[in-house]
N, CA and C atoms as a LAMMPS dump frame, in Angstrom:
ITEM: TIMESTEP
0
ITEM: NUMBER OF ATOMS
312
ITEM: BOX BOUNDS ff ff ff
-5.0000000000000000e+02 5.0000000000000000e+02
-5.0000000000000000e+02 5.0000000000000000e+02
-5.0000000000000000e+02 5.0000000000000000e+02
ITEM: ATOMS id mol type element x y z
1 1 1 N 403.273 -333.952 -228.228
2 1 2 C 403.643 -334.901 -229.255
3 1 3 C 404.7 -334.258 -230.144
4 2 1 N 405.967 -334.895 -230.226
5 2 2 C 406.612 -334.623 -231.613
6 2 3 C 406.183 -334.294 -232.872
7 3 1 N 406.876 -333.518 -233.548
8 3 2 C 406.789 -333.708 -235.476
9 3 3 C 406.839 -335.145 -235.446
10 4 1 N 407.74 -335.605 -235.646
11 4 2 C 408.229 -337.072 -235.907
12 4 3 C 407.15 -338.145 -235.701
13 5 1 N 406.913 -338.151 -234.785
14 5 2 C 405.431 -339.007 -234.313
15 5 3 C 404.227 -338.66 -234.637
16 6 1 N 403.707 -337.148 -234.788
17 6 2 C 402.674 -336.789 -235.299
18 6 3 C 403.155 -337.074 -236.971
19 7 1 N 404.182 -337.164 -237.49
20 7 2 C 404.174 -337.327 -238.996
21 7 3 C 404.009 -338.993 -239.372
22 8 1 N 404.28 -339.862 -238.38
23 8 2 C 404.192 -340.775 -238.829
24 8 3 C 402.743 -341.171 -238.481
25 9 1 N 402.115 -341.097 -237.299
26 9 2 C 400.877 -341.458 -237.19
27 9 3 C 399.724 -340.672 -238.125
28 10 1 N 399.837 -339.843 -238.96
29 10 2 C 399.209 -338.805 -240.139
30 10 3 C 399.619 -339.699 -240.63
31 11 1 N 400.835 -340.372 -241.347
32 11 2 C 400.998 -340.992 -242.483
33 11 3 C 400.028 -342.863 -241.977
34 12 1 N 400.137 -343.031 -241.052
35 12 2 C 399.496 -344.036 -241.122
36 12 3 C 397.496 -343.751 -241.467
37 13 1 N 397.464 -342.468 -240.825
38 13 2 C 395.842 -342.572 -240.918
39 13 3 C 395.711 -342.39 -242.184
40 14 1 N 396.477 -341.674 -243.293
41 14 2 C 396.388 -341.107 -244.37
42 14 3 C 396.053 -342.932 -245.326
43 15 1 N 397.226 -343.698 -245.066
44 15 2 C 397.201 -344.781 -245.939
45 15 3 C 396.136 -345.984 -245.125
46 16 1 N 394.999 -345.698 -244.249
47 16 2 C 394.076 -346.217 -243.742
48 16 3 C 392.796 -346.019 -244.321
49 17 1 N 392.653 -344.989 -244.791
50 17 2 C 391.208 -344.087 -245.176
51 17 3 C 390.368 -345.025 -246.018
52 18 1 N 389.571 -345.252 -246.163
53 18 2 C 388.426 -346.092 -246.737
54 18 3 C 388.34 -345.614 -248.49
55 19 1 N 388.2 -346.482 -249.194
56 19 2 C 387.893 -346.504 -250.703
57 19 3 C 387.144 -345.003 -250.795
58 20 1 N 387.208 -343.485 -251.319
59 20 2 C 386.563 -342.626 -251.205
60 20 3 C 385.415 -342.515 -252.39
61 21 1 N 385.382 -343.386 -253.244
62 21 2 C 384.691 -343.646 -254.478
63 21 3 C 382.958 -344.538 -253.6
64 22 1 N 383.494 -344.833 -252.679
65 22 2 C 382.459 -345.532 -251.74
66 22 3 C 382.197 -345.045 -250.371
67 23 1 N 381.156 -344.242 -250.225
68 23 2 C 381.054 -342.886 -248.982
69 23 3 C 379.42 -342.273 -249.567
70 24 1 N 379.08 -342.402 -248.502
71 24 2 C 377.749 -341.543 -248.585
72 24 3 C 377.344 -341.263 -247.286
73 25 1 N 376.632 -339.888 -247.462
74 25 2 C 376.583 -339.234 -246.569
75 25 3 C 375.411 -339.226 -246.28
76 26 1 N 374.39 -339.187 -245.127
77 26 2 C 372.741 -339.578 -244.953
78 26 3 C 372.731 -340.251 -243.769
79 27 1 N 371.275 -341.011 -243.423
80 27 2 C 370.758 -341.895 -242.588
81 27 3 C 369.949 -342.965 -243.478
82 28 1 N 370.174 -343.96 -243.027
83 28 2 C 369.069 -345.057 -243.324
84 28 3 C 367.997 -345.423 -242.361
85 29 1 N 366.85 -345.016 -243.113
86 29 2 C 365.678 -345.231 -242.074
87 29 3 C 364.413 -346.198 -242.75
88 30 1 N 364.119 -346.864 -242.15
89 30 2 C 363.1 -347.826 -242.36
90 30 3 C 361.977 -347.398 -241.977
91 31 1 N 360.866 -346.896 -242.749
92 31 2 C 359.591 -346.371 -243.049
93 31 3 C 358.354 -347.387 -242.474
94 32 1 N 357.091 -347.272 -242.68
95 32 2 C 356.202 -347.907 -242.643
96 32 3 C 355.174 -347.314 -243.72
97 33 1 N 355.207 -347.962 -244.835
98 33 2 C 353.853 -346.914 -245.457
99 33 3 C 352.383 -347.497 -245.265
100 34 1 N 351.314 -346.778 -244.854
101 34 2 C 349.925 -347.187 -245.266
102 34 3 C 348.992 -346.744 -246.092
103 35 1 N 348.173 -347.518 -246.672
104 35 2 C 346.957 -346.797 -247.537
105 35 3 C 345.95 -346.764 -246.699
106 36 1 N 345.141 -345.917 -247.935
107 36 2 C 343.741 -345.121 -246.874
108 36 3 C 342.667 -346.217 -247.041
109 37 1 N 342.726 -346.938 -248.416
110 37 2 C 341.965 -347.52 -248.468
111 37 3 C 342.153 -348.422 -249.685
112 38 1 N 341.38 -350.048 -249.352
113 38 2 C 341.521 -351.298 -250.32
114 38 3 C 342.581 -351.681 -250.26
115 39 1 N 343.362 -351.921 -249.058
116 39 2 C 344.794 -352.833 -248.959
117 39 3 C 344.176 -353.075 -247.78
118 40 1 N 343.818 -354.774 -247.451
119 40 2 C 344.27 -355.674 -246.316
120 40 3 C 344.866 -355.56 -245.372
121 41 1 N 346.064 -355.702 -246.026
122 41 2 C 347.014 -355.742 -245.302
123 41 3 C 347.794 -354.372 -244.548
124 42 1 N 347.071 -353.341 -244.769
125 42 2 C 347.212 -351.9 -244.489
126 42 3 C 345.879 -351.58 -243.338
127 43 1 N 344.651 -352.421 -243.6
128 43 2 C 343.914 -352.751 -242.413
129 43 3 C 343.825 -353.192 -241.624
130 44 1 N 344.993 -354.418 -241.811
131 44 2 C 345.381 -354.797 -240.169
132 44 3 C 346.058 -354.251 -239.319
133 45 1 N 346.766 -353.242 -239.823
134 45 2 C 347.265 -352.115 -239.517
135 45 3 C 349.351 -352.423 -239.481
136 46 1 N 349.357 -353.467 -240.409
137 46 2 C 350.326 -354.142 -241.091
138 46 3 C 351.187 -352.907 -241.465
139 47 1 N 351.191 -352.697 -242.506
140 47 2 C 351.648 -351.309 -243.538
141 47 3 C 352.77 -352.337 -244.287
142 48 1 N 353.137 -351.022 -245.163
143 48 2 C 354.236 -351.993 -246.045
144 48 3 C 356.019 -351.571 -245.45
145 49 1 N 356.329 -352.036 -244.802
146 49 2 C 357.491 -351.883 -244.668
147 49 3 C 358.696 -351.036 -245.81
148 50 1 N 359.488 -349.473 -245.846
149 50 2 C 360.384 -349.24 -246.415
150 50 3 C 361.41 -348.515 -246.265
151 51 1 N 362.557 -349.167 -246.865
152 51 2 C 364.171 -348.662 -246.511
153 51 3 C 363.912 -347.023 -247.85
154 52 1 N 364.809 -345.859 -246.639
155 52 2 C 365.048 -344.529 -247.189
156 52 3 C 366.061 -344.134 -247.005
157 53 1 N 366.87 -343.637 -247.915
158 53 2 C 367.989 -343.086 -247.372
159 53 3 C 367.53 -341.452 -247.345
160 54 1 N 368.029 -341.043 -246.345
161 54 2 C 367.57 -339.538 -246.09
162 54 3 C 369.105 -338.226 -245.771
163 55 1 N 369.114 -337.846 -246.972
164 55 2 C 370.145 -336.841 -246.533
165 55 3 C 369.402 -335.13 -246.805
166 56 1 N 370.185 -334.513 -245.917
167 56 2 C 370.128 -332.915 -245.37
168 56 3 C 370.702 -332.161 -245.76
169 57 1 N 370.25 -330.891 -246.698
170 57 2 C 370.896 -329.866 -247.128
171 57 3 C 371.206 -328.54 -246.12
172 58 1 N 371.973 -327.652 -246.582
173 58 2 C 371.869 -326.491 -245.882
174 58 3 C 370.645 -325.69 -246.368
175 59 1 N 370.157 -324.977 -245.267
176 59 2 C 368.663 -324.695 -246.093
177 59 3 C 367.257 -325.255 -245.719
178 60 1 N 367.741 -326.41 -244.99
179 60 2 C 366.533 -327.269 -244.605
180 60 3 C 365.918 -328.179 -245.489
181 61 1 N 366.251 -328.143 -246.602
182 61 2 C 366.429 -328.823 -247.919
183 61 3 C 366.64 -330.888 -247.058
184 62 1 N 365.592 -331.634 -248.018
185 62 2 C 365.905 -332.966 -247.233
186 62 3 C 365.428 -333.925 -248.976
187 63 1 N 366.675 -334.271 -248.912
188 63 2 C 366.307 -335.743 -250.128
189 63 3 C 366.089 -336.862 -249.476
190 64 1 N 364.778 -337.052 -250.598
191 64 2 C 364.782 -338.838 -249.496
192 64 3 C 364.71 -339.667 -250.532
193 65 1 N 365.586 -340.93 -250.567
194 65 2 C 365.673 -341.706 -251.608
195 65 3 C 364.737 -343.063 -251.557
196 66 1 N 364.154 -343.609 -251.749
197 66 2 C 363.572 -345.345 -251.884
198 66 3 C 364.731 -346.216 -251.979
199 67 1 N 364.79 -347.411 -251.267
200 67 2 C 365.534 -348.115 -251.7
201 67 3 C 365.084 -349.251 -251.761
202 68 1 N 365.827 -350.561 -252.567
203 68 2 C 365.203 -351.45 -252.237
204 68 3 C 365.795 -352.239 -251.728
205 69 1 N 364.971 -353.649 -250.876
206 69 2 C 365.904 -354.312 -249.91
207 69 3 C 367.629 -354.927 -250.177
208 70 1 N 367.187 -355.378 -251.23
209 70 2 C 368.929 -355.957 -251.729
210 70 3 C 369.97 -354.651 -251.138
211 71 1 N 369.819 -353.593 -251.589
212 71 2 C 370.536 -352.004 -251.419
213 71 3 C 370.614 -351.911 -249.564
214 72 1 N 370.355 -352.354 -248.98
215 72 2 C 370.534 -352.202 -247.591
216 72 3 C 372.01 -352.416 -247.118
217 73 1 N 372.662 -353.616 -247.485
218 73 2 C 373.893 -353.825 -247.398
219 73 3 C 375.089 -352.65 -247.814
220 74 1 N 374.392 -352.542 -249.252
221 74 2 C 375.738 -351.424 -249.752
222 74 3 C 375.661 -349.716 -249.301
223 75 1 N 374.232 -349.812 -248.842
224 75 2 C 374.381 -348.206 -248.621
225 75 3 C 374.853 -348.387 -247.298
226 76 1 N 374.57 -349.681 -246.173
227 76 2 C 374.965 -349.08 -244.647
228 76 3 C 376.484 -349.652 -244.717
229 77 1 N 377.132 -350.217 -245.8
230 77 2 C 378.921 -350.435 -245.611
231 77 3 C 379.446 -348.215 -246.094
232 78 1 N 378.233 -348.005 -247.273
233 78 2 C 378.979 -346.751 -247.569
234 78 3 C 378.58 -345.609 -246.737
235 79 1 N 378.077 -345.844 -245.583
236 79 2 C 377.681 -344.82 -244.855
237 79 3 C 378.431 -345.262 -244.029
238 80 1 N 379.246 -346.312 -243.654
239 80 2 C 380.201 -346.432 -242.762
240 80 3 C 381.222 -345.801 -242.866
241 81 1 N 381.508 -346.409 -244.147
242 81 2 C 382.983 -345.714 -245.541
243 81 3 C 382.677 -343.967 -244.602
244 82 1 N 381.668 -343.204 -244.935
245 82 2 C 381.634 -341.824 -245.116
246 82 3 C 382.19 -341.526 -243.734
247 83 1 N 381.593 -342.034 -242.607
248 83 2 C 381.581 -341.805 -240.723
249 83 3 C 383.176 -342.348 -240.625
250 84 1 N 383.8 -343.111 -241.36
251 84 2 C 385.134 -343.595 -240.84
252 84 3 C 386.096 -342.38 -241.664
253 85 1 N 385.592 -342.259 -242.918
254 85 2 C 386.584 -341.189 -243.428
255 85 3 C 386.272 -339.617 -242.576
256 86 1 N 384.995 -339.745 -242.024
257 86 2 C 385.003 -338.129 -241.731
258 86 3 C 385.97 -338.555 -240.261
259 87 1 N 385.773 -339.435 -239.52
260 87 2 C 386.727 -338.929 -238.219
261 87 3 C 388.955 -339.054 -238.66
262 88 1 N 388.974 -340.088 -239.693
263 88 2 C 389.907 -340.311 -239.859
264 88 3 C 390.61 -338.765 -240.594
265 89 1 N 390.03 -337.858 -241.067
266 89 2 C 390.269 -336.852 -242.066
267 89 3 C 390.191 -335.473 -240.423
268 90 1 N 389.139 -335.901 -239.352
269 90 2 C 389.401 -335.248 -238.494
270 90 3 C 390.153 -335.151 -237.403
271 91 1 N 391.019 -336.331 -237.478
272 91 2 C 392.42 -336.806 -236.742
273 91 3 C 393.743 -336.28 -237.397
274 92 1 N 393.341 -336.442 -238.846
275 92 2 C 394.452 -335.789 -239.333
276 92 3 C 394.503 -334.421 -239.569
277 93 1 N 393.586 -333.539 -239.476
278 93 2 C 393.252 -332.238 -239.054
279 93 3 C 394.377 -331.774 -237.848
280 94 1 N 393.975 -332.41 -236.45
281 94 2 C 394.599 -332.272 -235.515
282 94 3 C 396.232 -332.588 -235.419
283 95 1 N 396.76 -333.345 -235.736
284 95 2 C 397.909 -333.892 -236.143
285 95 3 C 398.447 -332.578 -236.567
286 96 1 N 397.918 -332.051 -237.674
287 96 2 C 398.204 -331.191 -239.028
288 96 3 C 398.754 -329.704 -237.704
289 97 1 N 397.562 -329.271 -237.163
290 97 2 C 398.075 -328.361 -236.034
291 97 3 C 399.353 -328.487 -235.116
292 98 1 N 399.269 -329.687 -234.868
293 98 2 C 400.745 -330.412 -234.161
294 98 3 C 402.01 -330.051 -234.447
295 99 1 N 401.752 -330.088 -235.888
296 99 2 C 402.95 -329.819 -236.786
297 99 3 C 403.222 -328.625 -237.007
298 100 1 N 402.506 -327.424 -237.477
299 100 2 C 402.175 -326.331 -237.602
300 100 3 C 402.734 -325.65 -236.187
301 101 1 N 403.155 -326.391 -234.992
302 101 2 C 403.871 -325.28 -233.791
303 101 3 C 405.246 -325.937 -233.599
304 102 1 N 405.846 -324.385 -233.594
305 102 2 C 407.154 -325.116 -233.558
306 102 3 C 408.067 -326.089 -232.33
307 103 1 N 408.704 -327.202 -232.968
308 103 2 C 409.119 -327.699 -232.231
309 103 3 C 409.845 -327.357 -230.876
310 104 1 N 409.763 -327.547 -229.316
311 104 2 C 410.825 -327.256 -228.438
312 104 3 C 411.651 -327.504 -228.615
């Protein structure tokens, strides 16, 4: 690949990148909780249905957040936001090397 072409396709991924104010980094996982005892509906073996967002430290370190249903929408658009900026930021990585050898 050219400079020329690797500079313009960098400049296009660059002015593509997702709102960075909106990005989160994690999984969304949908739980089941039960009680031990005096819930019904935990005896039918029902449970209560719940959304977590779960992110991973270095360390082994793990936050887990509650969410509530309304919040399902905005955390899985900003966990998109995060997965589209990390490959788009890792395209332009590569590009960046492109450039970095000198032209034939």
């Amino acid at each position: 690949m050219k400079h020329g072409e690797a500079l313009r396709k960098r400049d296009r991924l660059a002015t593509s990148l997702p709102a960075t104010a909106e990005i989160l980094r994690g999984s969304l996982l949908q739980r089941t909780i039960r009680h031990k005892h005096g819930c019904a509906k935990c005896e039918r073996g029902e449970g209560h249905p719940v959304l977590v967002l779960s992110v991973n430290y270095p360390g082994g370190k793990n936050l887990q957040i509650s969410l509530r249903p309304e919040q399902k929408p905005q955390v899985e658009r900003w966990l998109e936001n995060y997965q589209k900026l990390k490959s788009r930021l890792e395209e332009i990585c590569e590009l960046n090397q492109v450039l970095l050898r000198p032209e034939p």
